[in-house]
CHARMM-style PDB file with segment names, atoms N, HN, CA, C and O in Angstrom:
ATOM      1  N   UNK     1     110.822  97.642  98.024  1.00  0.00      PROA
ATOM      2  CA  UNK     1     110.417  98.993  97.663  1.00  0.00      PROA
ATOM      3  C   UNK     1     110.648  99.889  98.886  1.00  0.00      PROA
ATOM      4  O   UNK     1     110.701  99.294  99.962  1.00  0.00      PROA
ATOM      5  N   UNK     2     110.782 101.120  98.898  1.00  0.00      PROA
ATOM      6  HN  UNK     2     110.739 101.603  98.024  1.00  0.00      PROA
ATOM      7  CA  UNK     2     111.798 102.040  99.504  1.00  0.00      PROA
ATOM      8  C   UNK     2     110.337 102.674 100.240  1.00  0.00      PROA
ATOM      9  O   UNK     2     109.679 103.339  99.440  1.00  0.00      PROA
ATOM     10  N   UNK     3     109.702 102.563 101.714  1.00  0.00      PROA
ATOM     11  HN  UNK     3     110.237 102.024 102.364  1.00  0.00      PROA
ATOM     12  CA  UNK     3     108.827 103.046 102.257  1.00  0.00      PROA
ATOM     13  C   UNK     3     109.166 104.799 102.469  1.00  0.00      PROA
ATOM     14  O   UNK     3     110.252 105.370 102.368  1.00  0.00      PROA
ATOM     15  N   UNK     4     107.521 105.495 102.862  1.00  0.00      PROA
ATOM     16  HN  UNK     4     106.639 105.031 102.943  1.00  0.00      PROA
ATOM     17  CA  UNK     4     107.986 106.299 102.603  1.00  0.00      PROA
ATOM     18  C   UNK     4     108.696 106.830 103.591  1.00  0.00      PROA
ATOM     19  O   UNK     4     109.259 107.896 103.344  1.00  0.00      PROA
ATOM     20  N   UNK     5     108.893 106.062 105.322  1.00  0.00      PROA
ATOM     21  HN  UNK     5     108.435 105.196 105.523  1.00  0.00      PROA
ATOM     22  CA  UNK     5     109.398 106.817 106.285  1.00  0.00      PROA
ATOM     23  C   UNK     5     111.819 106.139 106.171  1.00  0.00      PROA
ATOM     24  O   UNK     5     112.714 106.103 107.015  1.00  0.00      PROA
ATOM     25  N   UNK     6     111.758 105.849 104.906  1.00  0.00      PROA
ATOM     26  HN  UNK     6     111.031 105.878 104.220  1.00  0.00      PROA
ATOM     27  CA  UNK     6     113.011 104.716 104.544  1.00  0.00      PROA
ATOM     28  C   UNK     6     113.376 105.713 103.247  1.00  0.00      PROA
ATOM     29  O   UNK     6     114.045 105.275 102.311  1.00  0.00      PROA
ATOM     30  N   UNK     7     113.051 106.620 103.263  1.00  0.00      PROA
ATOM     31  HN  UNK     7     112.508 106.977 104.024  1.00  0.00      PROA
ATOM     32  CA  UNK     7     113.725 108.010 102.167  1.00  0.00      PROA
ATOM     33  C   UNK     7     114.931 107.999 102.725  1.00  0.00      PROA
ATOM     34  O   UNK     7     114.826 108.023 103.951  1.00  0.00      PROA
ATOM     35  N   UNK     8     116.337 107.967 102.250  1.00  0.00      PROA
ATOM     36  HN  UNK     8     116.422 107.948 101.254  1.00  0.00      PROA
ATOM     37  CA  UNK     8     117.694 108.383 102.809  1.00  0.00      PROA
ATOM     38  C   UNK     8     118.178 107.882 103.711  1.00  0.00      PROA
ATOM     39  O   UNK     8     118.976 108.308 104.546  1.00  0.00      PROA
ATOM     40  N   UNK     9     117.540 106.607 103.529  1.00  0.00      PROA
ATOM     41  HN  UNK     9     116.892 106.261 102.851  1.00  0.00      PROA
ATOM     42  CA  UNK     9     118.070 105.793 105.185  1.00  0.00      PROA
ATOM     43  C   UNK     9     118.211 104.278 105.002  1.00  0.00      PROA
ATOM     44  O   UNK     9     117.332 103.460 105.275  1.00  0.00      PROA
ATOM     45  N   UNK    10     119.746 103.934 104.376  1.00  0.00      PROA
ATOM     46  HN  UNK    10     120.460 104.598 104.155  1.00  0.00      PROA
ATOM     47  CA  UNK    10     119.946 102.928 104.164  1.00  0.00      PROA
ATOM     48  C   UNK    10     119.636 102.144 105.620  1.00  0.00      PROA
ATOM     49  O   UNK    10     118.890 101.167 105.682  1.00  0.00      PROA
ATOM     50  N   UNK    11     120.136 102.566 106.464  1.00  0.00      PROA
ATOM     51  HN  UNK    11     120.742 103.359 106.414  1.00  0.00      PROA
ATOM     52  CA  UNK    11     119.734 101.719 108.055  1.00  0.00      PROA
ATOM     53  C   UNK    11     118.374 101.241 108.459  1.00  0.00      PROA
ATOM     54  O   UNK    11     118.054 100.188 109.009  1.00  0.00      PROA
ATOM     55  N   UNK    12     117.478 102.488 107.972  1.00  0.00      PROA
ATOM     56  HN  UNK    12     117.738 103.345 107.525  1.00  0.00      PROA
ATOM     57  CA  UNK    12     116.006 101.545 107.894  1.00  0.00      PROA
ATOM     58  C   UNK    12     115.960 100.804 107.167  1.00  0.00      PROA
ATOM     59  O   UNK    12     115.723  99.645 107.508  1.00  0.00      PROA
ATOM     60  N   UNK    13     116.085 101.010 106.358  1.00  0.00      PROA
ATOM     61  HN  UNK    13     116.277 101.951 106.080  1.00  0.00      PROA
ATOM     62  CA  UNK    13     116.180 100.023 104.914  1.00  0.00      PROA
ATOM     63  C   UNK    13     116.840  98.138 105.314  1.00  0.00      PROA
ATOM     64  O   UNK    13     116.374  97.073 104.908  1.00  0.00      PROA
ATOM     65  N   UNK    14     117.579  98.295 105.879  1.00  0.00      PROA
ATOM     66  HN  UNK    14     117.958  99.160 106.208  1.00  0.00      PROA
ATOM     67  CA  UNK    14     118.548  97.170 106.468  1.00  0.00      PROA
ATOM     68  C   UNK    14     117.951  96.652 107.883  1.00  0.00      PROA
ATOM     69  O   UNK    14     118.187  95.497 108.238  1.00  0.00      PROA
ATOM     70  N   UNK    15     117.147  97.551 108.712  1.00  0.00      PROA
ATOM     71  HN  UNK    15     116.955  98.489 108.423  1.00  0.00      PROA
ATOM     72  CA  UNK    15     116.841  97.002 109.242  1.00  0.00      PROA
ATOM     73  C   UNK    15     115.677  96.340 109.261  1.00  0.00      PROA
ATOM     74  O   UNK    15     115.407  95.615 110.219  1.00  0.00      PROA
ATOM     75  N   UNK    16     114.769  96.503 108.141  1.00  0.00      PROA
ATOM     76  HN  UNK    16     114.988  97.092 107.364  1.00  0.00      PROA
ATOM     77  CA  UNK    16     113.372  96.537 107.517  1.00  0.00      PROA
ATOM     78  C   UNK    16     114.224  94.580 106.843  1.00  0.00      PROA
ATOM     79  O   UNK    16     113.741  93.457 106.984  1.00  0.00      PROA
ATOM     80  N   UNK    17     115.293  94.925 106.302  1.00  0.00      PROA
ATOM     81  HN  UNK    17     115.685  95.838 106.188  1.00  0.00      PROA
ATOM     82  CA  UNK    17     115.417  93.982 105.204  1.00  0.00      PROA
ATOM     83  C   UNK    17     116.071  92.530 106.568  1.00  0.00      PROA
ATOM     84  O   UNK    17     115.892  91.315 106.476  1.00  0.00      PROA
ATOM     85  N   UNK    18     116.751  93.238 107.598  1.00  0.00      PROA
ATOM     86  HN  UNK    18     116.897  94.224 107.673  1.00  0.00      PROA
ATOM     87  CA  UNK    18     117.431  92.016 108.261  1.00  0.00      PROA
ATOM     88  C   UNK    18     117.828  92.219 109.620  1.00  0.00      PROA
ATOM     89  O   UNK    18     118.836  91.882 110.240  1.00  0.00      PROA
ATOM     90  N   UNK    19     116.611  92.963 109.993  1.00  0.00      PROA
ATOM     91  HN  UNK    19     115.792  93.237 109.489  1.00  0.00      PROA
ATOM     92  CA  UNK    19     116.863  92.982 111.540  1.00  0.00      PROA
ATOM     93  C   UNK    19     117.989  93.680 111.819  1.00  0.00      PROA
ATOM     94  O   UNK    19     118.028  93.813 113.042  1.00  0.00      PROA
ATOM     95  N   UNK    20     118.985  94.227 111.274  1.00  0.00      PROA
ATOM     96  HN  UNK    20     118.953  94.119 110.280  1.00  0.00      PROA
ATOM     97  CA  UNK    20     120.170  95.003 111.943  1.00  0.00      PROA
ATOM     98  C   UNK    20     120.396  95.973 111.083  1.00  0.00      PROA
ATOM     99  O   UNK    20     120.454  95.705 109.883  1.00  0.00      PROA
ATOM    100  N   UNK    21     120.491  96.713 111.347  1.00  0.00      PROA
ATOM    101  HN  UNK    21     120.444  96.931 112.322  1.00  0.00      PROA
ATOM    102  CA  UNK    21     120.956  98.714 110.918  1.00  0.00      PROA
ATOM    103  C   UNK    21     122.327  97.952 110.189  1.00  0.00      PROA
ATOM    104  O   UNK    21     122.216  97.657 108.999  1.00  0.00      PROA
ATOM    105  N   UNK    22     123.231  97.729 110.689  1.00  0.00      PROA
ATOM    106  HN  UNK    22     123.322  97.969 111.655  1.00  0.00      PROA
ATOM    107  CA  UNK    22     124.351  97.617 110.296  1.00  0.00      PROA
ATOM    108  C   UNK    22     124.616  97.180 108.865  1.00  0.00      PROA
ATOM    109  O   UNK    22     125.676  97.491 108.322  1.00  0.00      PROA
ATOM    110  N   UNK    23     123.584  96.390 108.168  1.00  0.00      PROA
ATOM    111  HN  UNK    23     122.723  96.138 108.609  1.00  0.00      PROA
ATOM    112  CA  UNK    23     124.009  96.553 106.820  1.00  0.00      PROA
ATOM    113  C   UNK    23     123.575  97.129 105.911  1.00  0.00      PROA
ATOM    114  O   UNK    23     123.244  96.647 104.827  1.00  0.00      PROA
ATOM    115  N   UNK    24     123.510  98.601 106.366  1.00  0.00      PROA
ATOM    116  HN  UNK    24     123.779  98.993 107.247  1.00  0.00      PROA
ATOM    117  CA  UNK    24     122.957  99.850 105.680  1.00  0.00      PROA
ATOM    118  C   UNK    24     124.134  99.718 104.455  1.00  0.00      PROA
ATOM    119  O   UNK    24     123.554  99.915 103.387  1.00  0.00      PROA
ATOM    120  N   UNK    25     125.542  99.462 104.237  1.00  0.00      PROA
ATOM    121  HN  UNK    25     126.013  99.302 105.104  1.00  0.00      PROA
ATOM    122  CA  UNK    25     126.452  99.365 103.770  1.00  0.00      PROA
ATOM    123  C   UNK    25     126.123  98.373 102.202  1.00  0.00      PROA
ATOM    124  O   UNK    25     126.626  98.616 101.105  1.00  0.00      PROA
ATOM    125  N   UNK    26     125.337  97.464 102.461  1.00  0.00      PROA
ATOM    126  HN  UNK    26     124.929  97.267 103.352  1.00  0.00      PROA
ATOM    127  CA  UNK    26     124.848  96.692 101.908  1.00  0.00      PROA
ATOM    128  C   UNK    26     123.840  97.012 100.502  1.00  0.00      PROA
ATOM    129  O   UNK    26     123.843  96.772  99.295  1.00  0.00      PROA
ATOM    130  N   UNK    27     122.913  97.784 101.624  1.00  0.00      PROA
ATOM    131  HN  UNK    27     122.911  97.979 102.604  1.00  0.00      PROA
ATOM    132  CA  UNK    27     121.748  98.309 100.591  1.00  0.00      PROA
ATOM    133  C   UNK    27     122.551  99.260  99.533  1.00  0.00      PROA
ATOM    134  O   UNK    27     122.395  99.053  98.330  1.00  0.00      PROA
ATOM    135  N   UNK    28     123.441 100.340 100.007  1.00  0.00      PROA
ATOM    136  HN  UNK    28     123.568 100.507 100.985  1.00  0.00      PROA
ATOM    137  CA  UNK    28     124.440 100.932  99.324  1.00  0.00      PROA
ATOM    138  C   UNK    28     124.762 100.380  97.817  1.00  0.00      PROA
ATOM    139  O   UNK    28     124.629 100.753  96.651  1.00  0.00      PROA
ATOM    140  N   UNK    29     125.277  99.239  98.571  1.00  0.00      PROA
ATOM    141  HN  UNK    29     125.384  98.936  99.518  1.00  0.00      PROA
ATOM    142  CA  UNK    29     126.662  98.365  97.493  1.00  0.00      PROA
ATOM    143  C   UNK    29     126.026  97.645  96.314  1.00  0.00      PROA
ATOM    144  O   UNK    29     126.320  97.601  95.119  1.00  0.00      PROA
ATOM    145  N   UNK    30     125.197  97.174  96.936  1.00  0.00      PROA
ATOM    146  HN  UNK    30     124.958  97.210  97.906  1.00  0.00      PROA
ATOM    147  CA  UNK    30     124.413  95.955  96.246  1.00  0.00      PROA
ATOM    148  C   UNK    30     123.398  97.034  94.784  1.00  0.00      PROA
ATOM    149  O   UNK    30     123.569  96.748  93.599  1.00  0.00      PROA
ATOM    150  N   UNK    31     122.699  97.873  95.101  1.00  0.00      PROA
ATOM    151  HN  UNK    31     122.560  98.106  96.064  1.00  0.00      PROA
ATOM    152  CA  UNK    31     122.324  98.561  94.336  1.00  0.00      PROA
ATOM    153  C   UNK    31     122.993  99.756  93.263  1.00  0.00      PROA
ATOM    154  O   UNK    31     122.446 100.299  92.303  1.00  0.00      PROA
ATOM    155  N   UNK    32     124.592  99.972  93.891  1.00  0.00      PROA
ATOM    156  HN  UNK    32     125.036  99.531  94.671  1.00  0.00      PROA
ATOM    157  CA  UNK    32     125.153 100.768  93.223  1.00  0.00      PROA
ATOM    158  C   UNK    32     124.604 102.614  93.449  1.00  0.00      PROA
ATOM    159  O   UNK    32     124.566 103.618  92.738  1.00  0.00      PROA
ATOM    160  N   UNK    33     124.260 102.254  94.849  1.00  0.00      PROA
ATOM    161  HN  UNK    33     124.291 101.438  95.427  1.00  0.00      PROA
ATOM    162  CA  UNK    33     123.813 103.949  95.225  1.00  0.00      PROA
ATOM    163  C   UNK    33     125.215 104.904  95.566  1.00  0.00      PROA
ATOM    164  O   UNK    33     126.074 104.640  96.407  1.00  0.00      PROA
ATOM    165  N   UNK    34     125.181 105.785  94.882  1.00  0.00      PROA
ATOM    166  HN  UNK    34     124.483 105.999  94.198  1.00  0.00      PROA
ATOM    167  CA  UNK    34     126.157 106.547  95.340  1.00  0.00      PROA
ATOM    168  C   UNK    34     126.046 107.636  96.509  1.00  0.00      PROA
ATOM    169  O   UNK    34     126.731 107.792  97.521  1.00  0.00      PROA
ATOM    170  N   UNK    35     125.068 108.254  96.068  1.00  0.00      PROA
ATOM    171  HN  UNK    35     124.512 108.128  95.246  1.00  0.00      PROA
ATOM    172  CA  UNK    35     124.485 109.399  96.712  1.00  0.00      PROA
ATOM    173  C   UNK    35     122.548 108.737  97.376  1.00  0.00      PROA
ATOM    174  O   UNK    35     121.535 108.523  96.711  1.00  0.00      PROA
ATOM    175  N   UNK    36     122.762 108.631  98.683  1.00  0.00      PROA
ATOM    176  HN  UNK    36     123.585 108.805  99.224  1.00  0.00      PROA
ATOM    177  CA  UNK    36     121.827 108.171  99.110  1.00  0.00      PROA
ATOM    178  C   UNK    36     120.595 108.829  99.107  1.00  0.00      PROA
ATOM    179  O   UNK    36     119.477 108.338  98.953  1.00  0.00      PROA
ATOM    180  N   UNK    37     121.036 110.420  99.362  1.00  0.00      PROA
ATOM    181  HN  UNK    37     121.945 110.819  99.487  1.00  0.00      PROA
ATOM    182  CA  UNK    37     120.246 111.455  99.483  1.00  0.00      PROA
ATOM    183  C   UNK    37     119.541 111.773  98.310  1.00  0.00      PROA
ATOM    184  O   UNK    37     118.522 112.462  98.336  1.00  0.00      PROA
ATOM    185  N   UNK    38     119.879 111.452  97.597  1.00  0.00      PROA
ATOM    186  HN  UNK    38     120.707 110.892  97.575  1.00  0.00      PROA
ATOM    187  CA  UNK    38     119.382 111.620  95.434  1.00  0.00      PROA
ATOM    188  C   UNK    38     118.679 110.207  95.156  1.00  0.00      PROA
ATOM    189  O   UNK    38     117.627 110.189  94.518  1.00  0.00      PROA
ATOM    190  N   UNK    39     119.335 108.856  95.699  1.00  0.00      PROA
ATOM    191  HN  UNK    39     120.189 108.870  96.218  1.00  0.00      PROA
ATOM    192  CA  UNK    39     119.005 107.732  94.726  1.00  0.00      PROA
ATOM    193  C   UNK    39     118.122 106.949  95.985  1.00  0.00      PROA
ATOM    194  O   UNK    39     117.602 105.937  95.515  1.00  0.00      PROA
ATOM    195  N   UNK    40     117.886 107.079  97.066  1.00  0.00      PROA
ATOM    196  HN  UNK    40     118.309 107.901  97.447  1.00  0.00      PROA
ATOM    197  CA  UNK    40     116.908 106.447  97.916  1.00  0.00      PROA
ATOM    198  C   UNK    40     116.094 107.781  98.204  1.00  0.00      PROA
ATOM    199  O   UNK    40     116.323 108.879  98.713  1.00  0.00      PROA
ATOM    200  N   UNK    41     114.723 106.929  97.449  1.00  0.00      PROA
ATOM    201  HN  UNK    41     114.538 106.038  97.036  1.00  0.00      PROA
ATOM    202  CA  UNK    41     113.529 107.728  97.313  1.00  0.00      PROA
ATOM    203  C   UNK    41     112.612 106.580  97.417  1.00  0.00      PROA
ATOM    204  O   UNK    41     112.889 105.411  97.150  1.00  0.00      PROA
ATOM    205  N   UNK    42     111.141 107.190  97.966  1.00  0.00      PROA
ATOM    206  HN  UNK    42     110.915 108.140  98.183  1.00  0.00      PROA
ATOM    207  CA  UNK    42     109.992 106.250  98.386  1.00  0.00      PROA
ATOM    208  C   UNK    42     109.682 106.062  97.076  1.00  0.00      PROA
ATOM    209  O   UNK    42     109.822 106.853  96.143  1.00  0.00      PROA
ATOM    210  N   UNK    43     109.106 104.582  97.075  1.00  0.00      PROA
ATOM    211  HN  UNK    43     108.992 103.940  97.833  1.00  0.00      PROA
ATOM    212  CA  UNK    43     108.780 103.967  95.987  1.00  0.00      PROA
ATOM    213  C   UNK    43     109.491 103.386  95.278  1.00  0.00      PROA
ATOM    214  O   UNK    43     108.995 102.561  94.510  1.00  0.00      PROA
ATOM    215  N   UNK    44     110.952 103.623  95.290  1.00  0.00      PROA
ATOM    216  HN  UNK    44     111.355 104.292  95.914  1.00  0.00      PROA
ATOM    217  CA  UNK    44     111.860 102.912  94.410  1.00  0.00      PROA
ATOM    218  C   UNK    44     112.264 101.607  94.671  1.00  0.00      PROA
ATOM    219  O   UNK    44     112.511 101.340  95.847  1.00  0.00      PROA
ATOM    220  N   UNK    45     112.408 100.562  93.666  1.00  0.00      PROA
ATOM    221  HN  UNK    45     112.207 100.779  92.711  1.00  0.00      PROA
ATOM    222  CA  UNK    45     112.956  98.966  94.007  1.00  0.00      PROA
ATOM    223  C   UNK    45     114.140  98.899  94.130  1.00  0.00      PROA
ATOM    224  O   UNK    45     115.023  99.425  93.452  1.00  0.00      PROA
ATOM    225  N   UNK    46     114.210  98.187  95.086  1.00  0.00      PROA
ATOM    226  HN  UNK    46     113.493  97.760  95.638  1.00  0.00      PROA
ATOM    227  CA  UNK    46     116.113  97.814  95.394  1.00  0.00      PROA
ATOM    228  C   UNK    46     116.047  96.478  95.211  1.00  0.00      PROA
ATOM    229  O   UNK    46     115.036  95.894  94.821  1.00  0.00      PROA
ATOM    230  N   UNK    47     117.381  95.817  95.552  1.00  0.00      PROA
ATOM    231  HN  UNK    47     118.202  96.292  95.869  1.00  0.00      PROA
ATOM    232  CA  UNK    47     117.447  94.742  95.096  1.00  0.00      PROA
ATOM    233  C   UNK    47     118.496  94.093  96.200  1.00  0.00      PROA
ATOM    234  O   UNK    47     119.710  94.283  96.124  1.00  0.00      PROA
ATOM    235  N   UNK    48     118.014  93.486  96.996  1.00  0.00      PROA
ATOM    236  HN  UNK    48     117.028  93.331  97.058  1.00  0.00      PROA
ATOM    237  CA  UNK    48     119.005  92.641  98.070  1.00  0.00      PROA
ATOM    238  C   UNK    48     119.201  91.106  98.164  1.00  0.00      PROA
ATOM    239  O   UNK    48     118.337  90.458  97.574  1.00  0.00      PROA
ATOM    240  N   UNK    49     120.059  90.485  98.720  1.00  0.00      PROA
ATOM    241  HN  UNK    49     120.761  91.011  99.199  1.00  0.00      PROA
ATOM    242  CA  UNK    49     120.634  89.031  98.763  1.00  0.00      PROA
ATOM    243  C   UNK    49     119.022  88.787  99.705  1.00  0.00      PROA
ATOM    244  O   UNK    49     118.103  89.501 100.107  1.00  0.00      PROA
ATOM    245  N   UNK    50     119.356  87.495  99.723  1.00  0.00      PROA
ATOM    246  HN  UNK    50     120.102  86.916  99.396  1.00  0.00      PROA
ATOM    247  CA  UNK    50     118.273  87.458 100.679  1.00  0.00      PROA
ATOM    248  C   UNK    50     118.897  87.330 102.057  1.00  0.00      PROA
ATOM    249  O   UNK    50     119.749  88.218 102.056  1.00  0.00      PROA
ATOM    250  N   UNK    51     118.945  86.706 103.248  1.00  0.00      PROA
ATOM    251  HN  UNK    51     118.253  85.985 103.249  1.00  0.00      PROA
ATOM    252  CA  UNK    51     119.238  86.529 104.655  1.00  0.00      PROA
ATOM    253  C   UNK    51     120.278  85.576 104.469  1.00  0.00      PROA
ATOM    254  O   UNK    51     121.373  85.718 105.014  1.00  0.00      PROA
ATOM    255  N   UNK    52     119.950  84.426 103.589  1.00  0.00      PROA
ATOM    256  HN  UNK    52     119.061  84.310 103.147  1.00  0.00      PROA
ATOM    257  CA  UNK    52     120.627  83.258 103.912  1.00  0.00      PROA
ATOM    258  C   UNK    52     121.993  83.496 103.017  1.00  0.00      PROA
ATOM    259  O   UNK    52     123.076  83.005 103.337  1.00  0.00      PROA
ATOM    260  N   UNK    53     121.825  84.176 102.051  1.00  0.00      PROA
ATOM    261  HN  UNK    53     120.946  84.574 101.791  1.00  0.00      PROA
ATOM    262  CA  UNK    53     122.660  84.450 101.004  1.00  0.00      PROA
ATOM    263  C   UNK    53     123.565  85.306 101.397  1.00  0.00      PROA
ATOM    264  O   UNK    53     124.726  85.050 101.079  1.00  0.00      PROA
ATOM    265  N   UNK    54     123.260  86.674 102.272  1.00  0.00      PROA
ATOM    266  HN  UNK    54     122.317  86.882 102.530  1.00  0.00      PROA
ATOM    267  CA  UNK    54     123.753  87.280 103.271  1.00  0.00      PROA
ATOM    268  C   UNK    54     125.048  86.729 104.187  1.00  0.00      PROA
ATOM    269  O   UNK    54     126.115  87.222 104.556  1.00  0.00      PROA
ATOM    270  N   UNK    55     124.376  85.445 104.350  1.00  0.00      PROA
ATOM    271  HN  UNK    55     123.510  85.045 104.050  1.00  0.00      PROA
ATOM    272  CA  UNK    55     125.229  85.038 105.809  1.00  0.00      PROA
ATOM    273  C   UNK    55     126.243  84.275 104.814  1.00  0.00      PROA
ATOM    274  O   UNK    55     127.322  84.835 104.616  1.00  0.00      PROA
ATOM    275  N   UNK    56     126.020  83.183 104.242  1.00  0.00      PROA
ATOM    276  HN  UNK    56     125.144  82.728 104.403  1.00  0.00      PROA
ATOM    277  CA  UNK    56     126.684  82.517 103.498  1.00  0.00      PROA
ATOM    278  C   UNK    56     128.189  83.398 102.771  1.00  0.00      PROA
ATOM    279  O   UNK    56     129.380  83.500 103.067  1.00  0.00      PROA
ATOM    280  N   UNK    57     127.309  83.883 101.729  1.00  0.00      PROA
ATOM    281  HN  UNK    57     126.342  83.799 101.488  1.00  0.00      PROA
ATOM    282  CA  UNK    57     128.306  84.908 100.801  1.00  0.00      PROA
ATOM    283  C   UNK    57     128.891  85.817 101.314  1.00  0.00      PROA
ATOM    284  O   UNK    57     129.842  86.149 100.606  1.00  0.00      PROA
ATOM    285  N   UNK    58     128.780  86.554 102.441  1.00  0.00      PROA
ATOM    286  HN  UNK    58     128.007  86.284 103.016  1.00  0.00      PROA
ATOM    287  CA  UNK    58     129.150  87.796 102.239  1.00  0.00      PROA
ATOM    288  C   UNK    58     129.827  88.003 103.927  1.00  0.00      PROA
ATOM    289  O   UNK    58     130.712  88.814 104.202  1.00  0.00      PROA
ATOM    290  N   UNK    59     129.077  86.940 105.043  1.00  0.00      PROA
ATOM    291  HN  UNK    59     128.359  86.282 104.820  1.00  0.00      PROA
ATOM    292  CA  UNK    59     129.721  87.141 106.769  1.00  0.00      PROA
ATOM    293  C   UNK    59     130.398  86.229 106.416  1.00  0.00      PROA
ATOM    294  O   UNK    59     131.226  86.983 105.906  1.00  0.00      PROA
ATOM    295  N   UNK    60     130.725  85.448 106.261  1.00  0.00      PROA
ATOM    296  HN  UNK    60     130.052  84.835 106.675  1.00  0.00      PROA
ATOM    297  CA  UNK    60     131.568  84.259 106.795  1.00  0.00      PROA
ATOM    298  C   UNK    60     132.766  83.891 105.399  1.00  0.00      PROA
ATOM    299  O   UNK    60     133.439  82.871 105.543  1.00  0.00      PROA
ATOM    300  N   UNK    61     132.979  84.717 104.136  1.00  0.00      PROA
ATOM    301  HN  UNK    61     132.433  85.546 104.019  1.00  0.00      PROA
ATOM    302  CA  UNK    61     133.580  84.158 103.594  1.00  0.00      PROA
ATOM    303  C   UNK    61     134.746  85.634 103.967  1.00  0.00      PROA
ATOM    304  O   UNK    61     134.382  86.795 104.152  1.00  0.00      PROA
ATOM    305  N   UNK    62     136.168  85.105 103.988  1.00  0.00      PROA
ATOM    306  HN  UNK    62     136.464  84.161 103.838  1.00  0.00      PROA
ATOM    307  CA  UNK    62     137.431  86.241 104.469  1.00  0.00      PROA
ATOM    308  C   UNK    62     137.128  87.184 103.490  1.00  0.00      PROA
ATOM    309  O   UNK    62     136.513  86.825 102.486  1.00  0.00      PROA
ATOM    310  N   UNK    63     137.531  88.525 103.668  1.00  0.00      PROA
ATOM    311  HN  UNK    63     138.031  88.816 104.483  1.00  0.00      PROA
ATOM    312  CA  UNK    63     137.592  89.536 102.991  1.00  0.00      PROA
ATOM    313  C   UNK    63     139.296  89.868 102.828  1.00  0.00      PROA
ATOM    314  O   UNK    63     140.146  89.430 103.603  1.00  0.00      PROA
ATOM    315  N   UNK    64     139.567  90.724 101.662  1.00  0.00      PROA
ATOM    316  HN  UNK    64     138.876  91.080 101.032  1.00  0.00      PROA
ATOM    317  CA  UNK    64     141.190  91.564 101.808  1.00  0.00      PROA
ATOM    318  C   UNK    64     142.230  91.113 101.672  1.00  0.00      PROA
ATOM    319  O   UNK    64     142.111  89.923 101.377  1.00  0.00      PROA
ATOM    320  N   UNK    65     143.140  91.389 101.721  1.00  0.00      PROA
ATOM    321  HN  UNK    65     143.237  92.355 101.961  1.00  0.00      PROA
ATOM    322  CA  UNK    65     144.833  90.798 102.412  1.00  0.00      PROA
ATOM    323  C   UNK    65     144.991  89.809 101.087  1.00  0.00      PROA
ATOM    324  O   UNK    65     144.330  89.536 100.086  1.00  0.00      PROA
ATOM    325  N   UNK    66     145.940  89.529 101.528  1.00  0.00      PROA
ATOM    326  HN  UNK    66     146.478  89.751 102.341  1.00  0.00      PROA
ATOM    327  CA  UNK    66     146.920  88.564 100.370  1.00  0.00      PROA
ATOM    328  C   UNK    66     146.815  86.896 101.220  1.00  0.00      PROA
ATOM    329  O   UNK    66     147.132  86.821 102.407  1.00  0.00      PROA
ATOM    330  N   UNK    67     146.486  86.035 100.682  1.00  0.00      PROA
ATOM    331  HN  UNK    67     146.228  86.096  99.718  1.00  0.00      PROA
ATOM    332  CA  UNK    67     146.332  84.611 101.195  1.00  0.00      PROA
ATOM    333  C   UNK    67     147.817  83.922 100.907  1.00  0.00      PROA
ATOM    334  O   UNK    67     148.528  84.024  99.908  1.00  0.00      PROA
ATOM    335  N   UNK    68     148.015  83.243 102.045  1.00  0.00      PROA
ATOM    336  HN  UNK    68     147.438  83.161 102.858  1.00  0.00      PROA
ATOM    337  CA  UNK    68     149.670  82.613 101.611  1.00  0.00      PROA
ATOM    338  C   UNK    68     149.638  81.329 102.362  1.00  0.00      PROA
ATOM    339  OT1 UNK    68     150.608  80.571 102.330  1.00  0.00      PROA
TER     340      UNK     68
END
């Protein structure tokens, strides 16, 4: 749930959820926010991987490009 000082701020949000700002990108994606400023509001439920699921699925498996 979206605290109230975590209004418009996927980075708190990410860092609340996993210790690092950096996957503000995450909270984004995973919920289908377009507009952060409209759709992250206090009180609202999001919905994230958990940590381990994080690392597994999403750091360590290649992203892009053409495999050959």
């Amino acid at each position: 749930v979206i605290q109230r000082n975590e209004g418009q701020r996927p980075d708190l949000i990410s860092q609340r959820a996993y210790g690092k700002a950096v996957y503000a990108w995450l909270v984004l994606q995973y919920n289908n926010i377009v507009d952060p400023e409209e759709e992250l509001v206090p009180g609202k439920e999001l919905f994230l991987p958990t940590e381990q699921r994080l690392i597994l699925d999403i750091i360590t498996k290649p992203t892009g490009g053409n495999k050959k």
